[in-house]
C-alpha positions in Angstrom: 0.0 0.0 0.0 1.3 3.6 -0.6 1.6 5.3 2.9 0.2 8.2 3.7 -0.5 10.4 6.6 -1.0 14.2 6.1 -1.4 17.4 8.0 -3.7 18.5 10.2 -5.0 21.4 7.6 -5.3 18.2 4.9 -7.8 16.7 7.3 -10.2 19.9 7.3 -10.1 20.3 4.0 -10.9 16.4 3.4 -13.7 16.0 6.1 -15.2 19.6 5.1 -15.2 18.2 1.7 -16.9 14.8 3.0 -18.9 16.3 5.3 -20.9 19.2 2.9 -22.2 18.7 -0.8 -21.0 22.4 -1.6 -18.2 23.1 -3.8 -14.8 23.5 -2.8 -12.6 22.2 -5.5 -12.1 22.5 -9.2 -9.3 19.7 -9.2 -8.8 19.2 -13.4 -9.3 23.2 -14.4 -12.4 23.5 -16.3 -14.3 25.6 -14.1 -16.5 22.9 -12.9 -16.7 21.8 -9.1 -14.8 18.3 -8.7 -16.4 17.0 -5.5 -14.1 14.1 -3.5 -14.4 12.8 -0.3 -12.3 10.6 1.6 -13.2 7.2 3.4 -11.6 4.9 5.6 -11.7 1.3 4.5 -11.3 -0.7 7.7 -12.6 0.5 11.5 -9.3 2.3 13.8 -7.1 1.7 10.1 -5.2 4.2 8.1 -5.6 3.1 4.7 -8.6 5.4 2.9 -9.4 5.6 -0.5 -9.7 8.7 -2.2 -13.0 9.2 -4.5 -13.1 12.5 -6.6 -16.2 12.6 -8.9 -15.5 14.7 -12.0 -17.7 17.3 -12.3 -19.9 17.4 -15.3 -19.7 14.0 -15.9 -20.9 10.6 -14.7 -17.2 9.5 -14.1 -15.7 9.2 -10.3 -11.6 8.3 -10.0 -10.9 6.0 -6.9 -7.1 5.8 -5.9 -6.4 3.5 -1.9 -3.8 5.5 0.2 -2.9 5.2 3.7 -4.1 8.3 4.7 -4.1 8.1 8.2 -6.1 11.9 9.2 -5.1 13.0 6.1 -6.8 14.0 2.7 -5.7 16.1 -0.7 -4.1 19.4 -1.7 -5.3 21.4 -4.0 -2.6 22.5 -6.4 -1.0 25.7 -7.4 -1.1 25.5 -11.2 -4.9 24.9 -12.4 -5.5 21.0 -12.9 -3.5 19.8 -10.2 -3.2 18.4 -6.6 -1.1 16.3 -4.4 -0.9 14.2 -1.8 2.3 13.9 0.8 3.8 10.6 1.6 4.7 9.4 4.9 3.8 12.5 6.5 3.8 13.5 10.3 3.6 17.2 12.0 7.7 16.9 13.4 8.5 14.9 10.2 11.1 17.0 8.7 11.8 14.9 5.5 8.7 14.7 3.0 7.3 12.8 -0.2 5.2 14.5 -2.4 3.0 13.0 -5.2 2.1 15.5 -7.4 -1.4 14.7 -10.0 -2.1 16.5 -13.0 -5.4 16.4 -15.2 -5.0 14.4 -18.5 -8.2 14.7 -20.3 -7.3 11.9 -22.7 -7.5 9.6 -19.9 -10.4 11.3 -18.2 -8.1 10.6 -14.8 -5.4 12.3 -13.0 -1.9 11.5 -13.9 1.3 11.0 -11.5 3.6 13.6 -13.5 6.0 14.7 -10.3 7.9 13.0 -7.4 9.3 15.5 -5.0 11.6 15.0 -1.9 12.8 17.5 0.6 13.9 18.3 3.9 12.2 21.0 6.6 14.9 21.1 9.6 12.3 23.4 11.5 9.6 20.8 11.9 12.3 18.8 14.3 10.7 18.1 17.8 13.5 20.1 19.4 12.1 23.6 17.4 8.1 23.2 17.5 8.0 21.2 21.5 10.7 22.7 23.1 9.7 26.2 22.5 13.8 25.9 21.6 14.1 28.9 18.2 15.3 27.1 15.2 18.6 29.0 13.7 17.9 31.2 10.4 19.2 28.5 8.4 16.8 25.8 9.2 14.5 27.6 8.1 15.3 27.3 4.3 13.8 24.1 2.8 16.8 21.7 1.6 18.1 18.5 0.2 15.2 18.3 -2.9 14.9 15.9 -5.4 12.0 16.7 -7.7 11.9 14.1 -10.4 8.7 14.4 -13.1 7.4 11.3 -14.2 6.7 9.5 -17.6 3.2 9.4 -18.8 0.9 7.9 -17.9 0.9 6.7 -14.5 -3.2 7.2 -13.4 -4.4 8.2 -9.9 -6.8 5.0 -10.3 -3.9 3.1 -10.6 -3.6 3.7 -7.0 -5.2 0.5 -5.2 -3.7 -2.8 -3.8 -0.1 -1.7 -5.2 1.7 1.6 -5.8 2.2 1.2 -10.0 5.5 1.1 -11.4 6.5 4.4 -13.3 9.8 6.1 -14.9 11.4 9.1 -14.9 12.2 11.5 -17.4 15.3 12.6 -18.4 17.0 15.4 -17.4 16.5 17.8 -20.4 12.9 16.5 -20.9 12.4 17.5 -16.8 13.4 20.7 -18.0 11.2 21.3 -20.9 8.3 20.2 -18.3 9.4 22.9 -15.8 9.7 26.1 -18.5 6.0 24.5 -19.8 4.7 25.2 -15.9 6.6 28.3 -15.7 4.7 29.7 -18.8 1.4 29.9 -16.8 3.5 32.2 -14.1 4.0 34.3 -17.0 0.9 34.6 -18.1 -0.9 35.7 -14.5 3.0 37.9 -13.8 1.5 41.5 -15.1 -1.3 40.8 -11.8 1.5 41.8 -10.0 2.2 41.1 -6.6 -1.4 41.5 -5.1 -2.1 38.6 -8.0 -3.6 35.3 -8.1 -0.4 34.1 -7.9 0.2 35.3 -4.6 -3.7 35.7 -3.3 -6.8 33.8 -3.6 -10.4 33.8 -1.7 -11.1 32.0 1.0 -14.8 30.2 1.6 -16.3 33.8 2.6 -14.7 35.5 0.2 -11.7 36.8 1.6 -8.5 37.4 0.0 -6.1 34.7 1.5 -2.4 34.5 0.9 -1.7 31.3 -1.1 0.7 28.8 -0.3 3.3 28.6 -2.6 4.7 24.8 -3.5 8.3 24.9 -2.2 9.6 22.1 -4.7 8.2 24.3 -7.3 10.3 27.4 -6.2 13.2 24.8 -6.3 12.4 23.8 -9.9 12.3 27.5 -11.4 16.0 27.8 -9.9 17.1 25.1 -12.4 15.6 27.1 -15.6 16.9 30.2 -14.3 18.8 31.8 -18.1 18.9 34.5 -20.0 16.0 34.7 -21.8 14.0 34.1 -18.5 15.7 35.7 -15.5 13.7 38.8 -16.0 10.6 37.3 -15.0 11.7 35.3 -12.7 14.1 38.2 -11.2 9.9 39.8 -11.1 8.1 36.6 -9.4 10.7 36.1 -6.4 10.4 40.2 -5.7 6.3 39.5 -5.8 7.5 36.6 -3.3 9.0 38.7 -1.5 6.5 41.4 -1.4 3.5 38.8 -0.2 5.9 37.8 2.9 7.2 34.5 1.2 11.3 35.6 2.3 12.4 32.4 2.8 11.4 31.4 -1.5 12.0 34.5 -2.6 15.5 34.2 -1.1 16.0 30.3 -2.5 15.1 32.1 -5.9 17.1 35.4 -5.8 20.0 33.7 -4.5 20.3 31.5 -7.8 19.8 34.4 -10.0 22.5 36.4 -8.1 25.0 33.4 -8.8 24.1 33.6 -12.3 24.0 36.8 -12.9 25.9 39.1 -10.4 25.9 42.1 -12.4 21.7 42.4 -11.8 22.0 45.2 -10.1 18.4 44.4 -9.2 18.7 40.8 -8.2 21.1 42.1 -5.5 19.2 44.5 -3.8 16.0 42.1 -3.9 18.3 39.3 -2.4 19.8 41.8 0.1 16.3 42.7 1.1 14.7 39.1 1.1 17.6 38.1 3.8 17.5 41.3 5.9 13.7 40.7 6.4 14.4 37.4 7.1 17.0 37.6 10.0 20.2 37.3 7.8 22.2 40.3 8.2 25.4 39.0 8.2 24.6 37.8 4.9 22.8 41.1 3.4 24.6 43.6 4.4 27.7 42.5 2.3 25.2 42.3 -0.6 23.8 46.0 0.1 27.7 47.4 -0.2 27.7 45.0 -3.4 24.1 46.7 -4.3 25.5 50.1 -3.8 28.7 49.5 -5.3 26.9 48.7 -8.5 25.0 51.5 -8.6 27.7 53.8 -8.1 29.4 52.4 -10.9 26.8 53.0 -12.9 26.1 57.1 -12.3 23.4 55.6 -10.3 24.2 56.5 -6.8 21.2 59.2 -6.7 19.1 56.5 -7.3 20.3 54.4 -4.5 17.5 53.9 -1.6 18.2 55.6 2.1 17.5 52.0 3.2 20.1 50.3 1.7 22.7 53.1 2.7 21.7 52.5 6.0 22.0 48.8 6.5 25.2 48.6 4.2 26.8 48.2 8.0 24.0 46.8 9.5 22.7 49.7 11.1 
């Protein structure tokens, strides 16, 4: 059986989707309500299967996990969700199954396998009351690996299905193909759909941004993209995602250096974050640049000031 056992916000979401026949989800993108619920298949067990019925249709996807109190996630990018593996509140590495809508197959397709590390969730930082050091805070050790088609989530019963992995360039291809819808919803700006959605009353909620995605745009990062993405991680930034922004702006700074923006966003991103030690060379970088330039006019009365960490 595939193991399972998700967070506590999972659980809300799968038992307020169980428990109410109003819609919550569009899980496959077409603007129709994709109603699932989650049910236990043995008394005191863990193992649940997973029903989603696709909305305007007569067709319902079935896929056995071992959920334990644990349901689905809806996605980021439209058409998608995910489930974590082996999941526990203090467990700080996680598996990540990532479902995408394939409406040749009228099904759900298995197109990403992600693995990473949280050293914040350890016991020792969320029991103790013990504050985790700046660095434990940054997401690490992934391994994002997208998968061959077509591995369907109704494949999901008695035994996880064998799948393969694509290559290397073709993972790439997949990842600028996902990075195109960024694009298109970029010029929202920063008070965007990217960054904000509504909640159940209608409220604009800040949405959570997939971590193993932020990782994958730092392998595309190029020339004829860095604009953009230079754009996105400074919307991160701006909607209080530091700790991504800084994962992202820290890989365009390597690549390019000379982006005079790139170094004042990164500067920013880790001052806000706690990281002086580690801004404040990149503000005297920042204004260095700038200076350079003819551009010293132009140069903010906040980074003058924490060039020494003031």
């Amino acid at each position: 059986m595939i193991k399972v056992a998700v967070s506590f916000i999972f659980a809300l979401m799968a038992t307020a989707a169980s428990a109410n026949s109003s819609c919550e989800t569009d899980l496959n993108g077409d603007g129709i309500c994709d109603r699932y619920s989650v049910s236990p298949l043995e008394d005191d067990g863990t193992i649940s299967r997973i029903t989603i019925d696709i909305g305007g249709s007569n067709k319902s996807v079935s896929g056995n996990f071992e959920l334990g109190d644990g349901g689905l996630s809806v996605g980021y990018l439209p058409g998608e969700f995910s489930l974590l593996l082996d999941f526990y509140t203090r467990n700080t590495d996680l598996t990540q199954y990532s479902f995408k809508w394939n409406s040749a197959q009228q099904d759900w397709v298995l197109y990403k396998k992600s693995t990473w590390v949280e050293p914040s969730r350890d016991e020792k930082y969320t029991l103790s009351g013990e504050k985790a050091p700046i660095e434990l805070l940054f997401p690490q050790q992934f391994n994002v690996q997208r998968i061959a088609c077509c591995t369907l989530f109704s494949q999901f019963s008695e035994n996880a299905p064998n799948f393969s992995y694509l290559s290397d360039e073709a993972q790439l291809a997949e990842i600028r193909k996902d990075f195109k819808y960024i694009l298109s919803k970029l010029p929202q700006g920063e008070k965007g759909e990217l960054f904000y959605g509504l909640d159940d009353s209608g409220n604009k909620v800040r949405r959570n941004i997939p971590q193993e995605l932020v990782y994958e745009l730092t392998l595309i990062v190029a020339d004829d993209n860095v604009g953009p993405l230079n754009d996105y991680a400074y919307y991160l930034y701006r909607s209080k995602n530091n700790v991504l922004a800084a994962l992202l702006l820290r890989e365009i700074h390597k690549k390019f250096p000379e982006r005079v923006v790139a170094t004042l966003n990164l500067a920013d991103a880790y001052w806000d974050i706690g990281m002086r030690s580690d801004a404040c060379p990149l503000y005297k970088e920042y204004i260095a640049q700038m200076t350079k330039n003819g551009k010293g006019g132009r140069i903010p009365q906040a980074a003058k000031s924490r060039e020494n960490c003031n």
